[in-house]
MARGUVO-261150 format. One line per field, with one value per residue (C-alpha): residue number from 1; residue in one letter; chain; z negated, x, y. Coordinates in Angstrom, 2 decimals, always signed. Example, Ala and Ser with C-alpha at 12.3 -4.5 7.8 and 13.67 -1.06 7.14 Angstrom:
k = [1,2]
r = [A,S]
c = [A,A]
pz = [-7.80,-7.14]
px = [+12.30,+13.67]
py = [-4.50,-1.06]
# end
This chain:
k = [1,2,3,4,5,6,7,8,9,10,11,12,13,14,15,16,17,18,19,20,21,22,23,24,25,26,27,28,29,30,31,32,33,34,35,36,37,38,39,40,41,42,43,44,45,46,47,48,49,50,51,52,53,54,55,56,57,58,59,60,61,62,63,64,65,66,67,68,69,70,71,72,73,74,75,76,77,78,79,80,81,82,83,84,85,86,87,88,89,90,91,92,93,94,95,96,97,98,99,100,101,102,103,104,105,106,107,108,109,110,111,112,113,114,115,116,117,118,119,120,121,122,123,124,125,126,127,128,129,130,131,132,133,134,135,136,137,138,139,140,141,142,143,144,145,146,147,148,149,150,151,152,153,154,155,156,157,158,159,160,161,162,163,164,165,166,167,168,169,170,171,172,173,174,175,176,177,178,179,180,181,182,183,184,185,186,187,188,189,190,191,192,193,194,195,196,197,198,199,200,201,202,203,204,205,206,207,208,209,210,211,212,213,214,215,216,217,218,219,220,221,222,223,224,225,226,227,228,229,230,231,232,233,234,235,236,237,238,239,240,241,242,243,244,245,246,247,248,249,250,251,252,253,254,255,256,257,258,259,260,261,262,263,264,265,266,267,268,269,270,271,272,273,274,275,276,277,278,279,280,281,282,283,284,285,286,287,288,289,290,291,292,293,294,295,296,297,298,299,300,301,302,303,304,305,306,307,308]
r = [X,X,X,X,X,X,X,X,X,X,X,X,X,X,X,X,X,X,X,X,X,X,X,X,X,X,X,X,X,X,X,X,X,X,X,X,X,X,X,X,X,X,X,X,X,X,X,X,X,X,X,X,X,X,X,X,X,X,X,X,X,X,X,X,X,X,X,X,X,X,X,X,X,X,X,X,X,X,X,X,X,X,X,X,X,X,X,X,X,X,X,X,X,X,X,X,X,X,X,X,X,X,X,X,X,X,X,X,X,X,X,X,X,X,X,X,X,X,X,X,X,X,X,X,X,X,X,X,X,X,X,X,X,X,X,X,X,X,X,X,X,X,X,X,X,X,X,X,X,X,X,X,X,X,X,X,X,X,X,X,X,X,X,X,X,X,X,X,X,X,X,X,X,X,X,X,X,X,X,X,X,X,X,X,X,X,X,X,X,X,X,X,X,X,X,X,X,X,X,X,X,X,X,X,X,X,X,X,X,X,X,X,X,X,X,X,X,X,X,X,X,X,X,X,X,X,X,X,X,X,X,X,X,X,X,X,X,X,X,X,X,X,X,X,X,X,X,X,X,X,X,X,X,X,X,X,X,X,X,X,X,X,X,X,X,X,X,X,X,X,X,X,X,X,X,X,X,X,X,X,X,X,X,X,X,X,X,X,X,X,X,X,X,X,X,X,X,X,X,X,X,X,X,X,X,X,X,X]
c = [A,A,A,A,A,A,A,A,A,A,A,A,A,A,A,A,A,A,A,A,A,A,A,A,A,A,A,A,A,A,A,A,A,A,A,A,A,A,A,A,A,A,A,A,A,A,A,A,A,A,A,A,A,A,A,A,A,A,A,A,A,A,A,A,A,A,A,A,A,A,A,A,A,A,A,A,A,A,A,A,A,A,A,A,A,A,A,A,A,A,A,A,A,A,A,A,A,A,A,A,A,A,A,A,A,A,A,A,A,A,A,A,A,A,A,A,A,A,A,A,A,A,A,A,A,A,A,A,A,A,A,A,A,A,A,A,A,A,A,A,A,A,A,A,A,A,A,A,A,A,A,A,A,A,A,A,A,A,A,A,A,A,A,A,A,A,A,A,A,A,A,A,A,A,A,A,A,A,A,A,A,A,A,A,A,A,A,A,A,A,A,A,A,A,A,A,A,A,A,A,A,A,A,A,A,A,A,A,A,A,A,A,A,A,A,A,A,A,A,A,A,A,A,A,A,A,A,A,A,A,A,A,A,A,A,A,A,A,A,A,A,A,A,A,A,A,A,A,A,A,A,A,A,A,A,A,A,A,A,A,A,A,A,A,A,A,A,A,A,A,A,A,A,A,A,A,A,A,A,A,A,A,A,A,A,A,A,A,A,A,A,A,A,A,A,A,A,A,A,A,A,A,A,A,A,A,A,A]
pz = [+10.12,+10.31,+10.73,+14.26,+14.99,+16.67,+14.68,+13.66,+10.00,+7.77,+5.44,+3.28,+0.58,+2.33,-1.05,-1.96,-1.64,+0.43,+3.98,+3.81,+3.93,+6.11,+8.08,+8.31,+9.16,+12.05,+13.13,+13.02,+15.42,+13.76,+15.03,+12.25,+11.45,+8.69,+5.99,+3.30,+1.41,+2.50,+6.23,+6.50,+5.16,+8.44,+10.28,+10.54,+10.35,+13.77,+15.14,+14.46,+16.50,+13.83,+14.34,+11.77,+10.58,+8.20,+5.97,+4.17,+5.79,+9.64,+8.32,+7.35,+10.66,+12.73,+10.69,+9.40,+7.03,+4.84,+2.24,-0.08,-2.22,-4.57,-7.93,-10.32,-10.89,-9.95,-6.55,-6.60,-7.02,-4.96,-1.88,-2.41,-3.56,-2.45,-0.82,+2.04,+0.87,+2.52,+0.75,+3.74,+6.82,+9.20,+10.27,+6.91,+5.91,+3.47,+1.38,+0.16,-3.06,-3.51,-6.53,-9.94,-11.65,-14.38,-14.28,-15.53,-12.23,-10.03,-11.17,-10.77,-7.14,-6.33,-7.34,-5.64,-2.77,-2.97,-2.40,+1.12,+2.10,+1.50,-0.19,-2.24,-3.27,-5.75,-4.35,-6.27,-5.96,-7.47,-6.18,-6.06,-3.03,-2.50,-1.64,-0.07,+2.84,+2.73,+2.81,+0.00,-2.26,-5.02,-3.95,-6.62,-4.98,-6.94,-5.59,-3.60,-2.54,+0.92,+1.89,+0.76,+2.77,+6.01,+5.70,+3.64,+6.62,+6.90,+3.39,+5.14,+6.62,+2.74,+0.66,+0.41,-2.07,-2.34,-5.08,-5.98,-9.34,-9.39,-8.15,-11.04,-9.73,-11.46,-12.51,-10.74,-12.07,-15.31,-14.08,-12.86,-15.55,-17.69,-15.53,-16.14,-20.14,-19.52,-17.01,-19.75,-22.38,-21.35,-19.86,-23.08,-25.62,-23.07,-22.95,-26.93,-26.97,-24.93,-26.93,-30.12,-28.31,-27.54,-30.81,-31.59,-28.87,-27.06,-23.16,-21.20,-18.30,-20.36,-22.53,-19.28,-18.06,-21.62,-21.29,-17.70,-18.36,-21.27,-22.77,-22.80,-19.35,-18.10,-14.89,-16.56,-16.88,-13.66,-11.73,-13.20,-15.50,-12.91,-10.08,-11.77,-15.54,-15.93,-12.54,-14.61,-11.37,-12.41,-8.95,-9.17,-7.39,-9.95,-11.78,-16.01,-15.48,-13.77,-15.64,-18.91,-16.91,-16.67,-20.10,-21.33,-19.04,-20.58,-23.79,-23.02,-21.31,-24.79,-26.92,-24.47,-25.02,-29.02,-28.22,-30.92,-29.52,-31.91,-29.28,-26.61,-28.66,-29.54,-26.10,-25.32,-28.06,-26.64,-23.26,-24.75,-26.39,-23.09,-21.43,-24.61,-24.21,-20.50,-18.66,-16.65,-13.15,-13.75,-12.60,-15.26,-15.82,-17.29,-20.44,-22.31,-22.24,-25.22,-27.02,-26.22,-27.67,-31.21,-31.54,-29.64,-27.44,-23.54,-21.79,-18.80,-16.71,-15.94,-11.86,-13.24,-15.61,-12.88,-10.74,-12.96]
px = [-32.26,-28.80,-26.24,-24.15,-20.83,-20.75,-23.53,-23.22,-22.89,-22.39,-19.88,-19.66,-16.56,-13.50,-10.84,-8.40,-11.02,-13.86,-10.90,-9.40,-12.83,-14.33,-11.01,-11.04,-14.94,-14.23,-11.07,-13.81,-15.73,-18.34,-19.00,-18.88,-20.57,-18.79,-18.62,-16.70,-16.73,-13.09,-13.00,-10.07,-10.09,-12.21,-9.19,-7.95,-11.53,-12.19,-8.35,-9.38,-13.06,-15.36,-17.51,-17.53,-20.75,-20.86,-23.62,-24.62,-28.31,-26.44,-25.22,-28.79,-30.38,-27.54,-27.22,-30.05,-26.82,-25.18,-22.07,-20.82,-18.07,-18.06,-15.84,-18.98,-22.34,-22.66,-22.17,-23.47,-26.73,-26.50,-25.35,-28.08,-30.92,-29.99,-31.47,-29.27,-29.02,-29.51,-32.97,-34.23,-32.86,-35.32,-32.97,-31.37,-32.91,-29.98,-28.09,-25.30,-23.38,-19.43,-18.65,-19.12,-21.70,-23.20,-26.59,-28.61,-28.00,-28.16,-31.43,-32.73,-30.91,-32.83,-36.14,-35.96,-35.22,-37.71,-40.09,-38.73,-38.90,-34.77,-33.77,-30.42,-28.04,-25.53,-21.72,-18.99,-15.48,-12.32,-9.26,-7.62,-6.07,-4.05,-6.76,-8.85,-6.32,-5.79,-9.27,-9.18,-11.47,-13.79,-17.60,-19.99,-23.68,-27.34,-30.37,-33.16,-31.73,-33.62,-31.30,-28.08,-28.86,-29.13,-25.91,-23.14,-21.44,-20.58,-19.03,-16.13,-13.63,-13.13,-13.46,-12.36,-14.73,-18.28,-20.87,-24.34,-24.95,-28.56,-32.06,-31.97,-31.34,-27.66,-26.63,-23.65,-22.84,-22.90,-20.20,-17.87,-17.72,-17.13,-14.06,-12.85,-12.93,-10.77,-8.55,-8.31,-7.69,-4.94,-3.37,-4.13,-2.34,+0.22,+1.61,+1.37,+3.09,+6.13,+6.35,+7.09,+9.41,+11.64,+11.31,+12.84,+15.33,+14.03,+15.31,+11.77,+12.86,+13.46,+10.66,+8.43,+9.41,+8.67,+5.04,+4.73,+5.75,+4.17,+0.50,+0.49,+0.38,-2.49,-3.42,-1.28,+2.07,+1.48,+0.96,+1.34,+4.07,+7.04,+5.53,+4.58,+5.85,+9.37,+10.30,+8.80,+6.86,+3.80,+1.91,-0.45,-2.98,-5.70,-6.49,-6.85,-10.16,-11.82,-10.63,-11.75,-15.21,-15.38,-14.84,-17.04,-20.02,-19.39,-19.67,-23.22,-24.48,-23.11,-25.21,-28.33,-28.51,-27.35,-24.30,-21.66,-17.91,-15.70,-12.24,-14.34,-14.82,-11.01,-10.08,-12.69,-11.09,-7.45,-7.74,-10.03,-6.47,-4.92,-7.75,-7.82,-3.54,-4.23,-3.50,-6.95,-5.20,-2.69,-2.06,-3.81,-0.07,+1.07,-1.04,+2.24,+3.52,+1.42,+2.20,+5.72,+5.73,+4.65,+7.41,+10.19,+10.91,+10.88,+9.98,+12.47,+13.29,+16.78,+16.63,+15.61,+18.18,+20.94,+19.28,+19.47]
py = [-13.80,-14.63,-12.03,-13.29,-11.84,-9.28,-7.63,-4.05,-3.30,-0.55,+0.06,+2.86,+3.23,+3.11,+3.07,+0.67,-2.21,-1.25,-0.30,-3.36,-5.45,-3.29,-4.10,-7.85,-7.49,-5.61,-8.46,-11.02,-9.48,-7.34,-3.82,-1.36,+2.13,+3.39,+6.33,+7.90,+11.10,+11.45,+12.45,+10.83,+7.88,+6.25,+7.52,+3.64,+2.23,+4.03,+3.17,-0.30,+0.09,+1.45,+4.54,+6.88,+9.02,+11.58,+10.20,+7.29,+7.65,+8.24,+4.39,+3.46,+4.24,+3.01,-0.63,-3.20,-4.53,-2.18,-2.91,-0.24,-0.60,+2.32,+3.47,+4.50,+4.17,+8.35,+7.22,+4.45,+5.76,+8.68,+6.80,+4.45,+6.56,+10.52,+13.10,+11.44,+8.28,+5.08,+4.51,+7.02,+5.27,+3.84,+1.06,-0.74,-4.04,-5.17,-3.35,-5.28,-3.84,-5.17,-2.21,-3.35,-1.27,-3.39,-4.84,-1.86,+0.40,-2.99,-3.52,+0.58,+0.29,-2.95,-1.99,+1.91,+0.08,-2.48,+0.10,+0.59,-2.97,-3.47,-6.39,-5.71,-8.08,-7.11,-8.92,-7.61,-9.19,-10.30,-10.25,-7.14,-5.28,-8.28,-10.19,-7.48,-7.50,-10.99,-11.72,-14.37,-12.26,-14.38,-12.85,-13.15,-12.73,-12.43,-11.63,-13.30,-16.96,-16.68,-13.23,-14.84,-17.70,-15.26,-13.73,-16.04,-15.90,-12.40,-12.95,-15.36,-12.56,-11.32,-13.84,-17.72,-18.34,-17.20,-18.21,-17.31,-16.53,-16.41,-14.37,-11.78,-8.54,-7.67,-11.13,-11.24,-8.26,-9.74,-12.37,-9.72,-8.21,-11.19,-12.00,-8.11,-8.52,-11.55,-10.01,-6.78,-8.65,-10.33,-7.35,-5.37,-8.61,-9.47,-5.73,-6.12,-9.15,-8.41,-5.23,-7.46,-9.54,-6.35,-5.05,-8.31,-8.12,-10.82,-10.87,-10.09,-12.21,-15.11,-14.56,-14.21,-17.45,-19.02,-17.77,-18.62,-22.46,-22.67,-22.41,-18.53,-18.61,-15.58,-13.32,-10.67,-12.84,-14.86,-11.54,-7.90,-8.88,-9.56,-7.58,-4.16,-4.07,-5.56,-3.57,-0.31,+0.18,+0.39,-0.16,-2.69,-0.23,-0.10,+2.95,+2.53,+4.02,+1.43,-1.44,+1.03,+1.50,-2.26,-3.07,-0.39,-1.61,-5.10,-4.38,-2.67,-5.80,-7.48,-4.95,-5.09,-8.91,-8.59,-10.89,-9.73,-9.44,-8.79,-9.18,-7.24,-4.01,-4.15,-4.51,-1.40,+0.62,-0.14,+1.01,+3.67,+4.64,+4.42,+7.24,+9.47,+9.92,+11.10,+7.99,+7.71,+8.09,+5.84,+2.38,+0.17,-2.16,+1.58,+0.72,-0.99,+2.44,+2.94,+0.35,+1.10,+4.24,+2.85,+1.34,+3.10,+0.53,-0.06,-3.59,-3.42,-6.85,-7.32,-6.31,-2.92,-2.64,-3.02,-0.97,+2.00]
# end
């Protein structure tokens, strides 16, 4: 059955990512029971209409539709499958995952739940905060064709784009973690690469604009690059540690399926760098700070030159 507005859903995870979806589902008209292991974080949620519980399995008897968006696979699991999890509620039907967790605990999640007559569908997203609160979010959805049907609607107020990747329990998964390598990697060789250029004395303003009209044109110089880096503010609002989680889980899909990736592992091992110097909790553009201090120099755009 179709989800209608109006409908009352669950949302549990309200971070960076999950508040502002949960957000724009509530401004199109969907009533919302929501939780978080932060008290406080609902605060808004409820401002905005939502009713806050203080369990995920409060969520799965109040909702037949349930979204989480989660940072780990600890959670993940215990939200889904705990002692108070939302395996146990006597009103879920869906459980709809937005986190990225890798295939391996889509698939446990989806099968536990099985057993309790909910069909999961994994639905993590790309975007970033930006397009959380925009609501121009890429969704990525696998899982039985006939559920997705029901409810690609409800996927509307976040996203402007929505595909299904397939039946297989954690295939989509699979694709957003692809698109994480990428967005790593180019993060990880673009901090590298403006590192060289002011070893070299190049201008990074000028040298930006090179890149940006030119064929070395990526998410990281398009985006992080003049927003976050060359104003040294370092605010993109992602930790290190999740891109680092995201690589990481990659890579094990790679070894599961016996694909070699030679680049991947690199990547791993350089933001592996970045976690092992202490920089877990910090904005994931800070990772040039490594590479800066190699080679005792600073990336700095001009605007934050003057300012200082």
């Amino acid at each position: 059955m179709a989800i209608k507005e109006g409908s009352t859903l669950g949302f549990i995870g309200l971070g960076a990512m999950g508040a502002p979806m949960a957000r724009r589902l509530i401004s199109h008209g969907y009533a919302l029971v929501v939780h978080d292991i932060n008290p406080g974080a609902a605060q808004s949620l409820v401002e905005a209409g939502a009713t806050a519980v203080s369990s995920a399995l409060e969520v799965a008897n109040a909702a037949e539709t349930v979204f989480v968006s989660l940072p780990n696979l600890e959670t993940t699991r215990e939200v889904a499958l705990g002692k108070s999890g939302l395996a146990s509620g006597s009103k879920i039907k869906l459980y709809i995952d937005l986190s990225t967790t890798g295939s391996r605990v889509a698939k446990e999640v989806s099968a536990a739940l099985a057993q309790r007559n909910i069909v999961a569908l994994d639905a993590p997203v790309t975007g970033g905060i930006a397009g959380a609160i925009k609501g121009t979010l890429t969704v990525m959805v696998s899982g039985p064709k006939h559920a997705f049907d029901n409810v690609v609607d409800v996927f509307k107020p976040i996203g402007t784009k929505t595909y299904f990747v397939g039946e297989g329990a954690g295939q989509a998964q699979i694709a957003k973690l692809i698109n994480n390598l990428l967005s790593a990697t180019a993060l990880a060789v673009t901090s590298e690469a403006f590192v060289l250029g002011a070893k070299a004395g190049l201008d990074p303003d000028i040298l930006l604009g090179i890149i940006n009209d030119g064929t070395g044109r990526n998410t990281a110089t398009a985006d992080k690059f003049p927003k976050s880096v060359l104003p040294r503010k370092f605010d993109f609002y992602s930790r290190l540690e999740i891109l680092y989680k995201d690589v990481s889980l990659c890579m094990e899909e790679a070894d599961r399926l016996k694909v070699p990736m030679w680049i991947g592992s690199t990547v791993k091992q350089a933001w592996g760098y970045a976690m092992s110097q202490g920089g877990a909790k910090d904005d994931q553009t800070s990772i040039i700070r490594h590479f800066e201090k190699w080679v005792g120099v600073e990336v700095k755009g001009k605007a934050c030159s003057e300012s200082q």
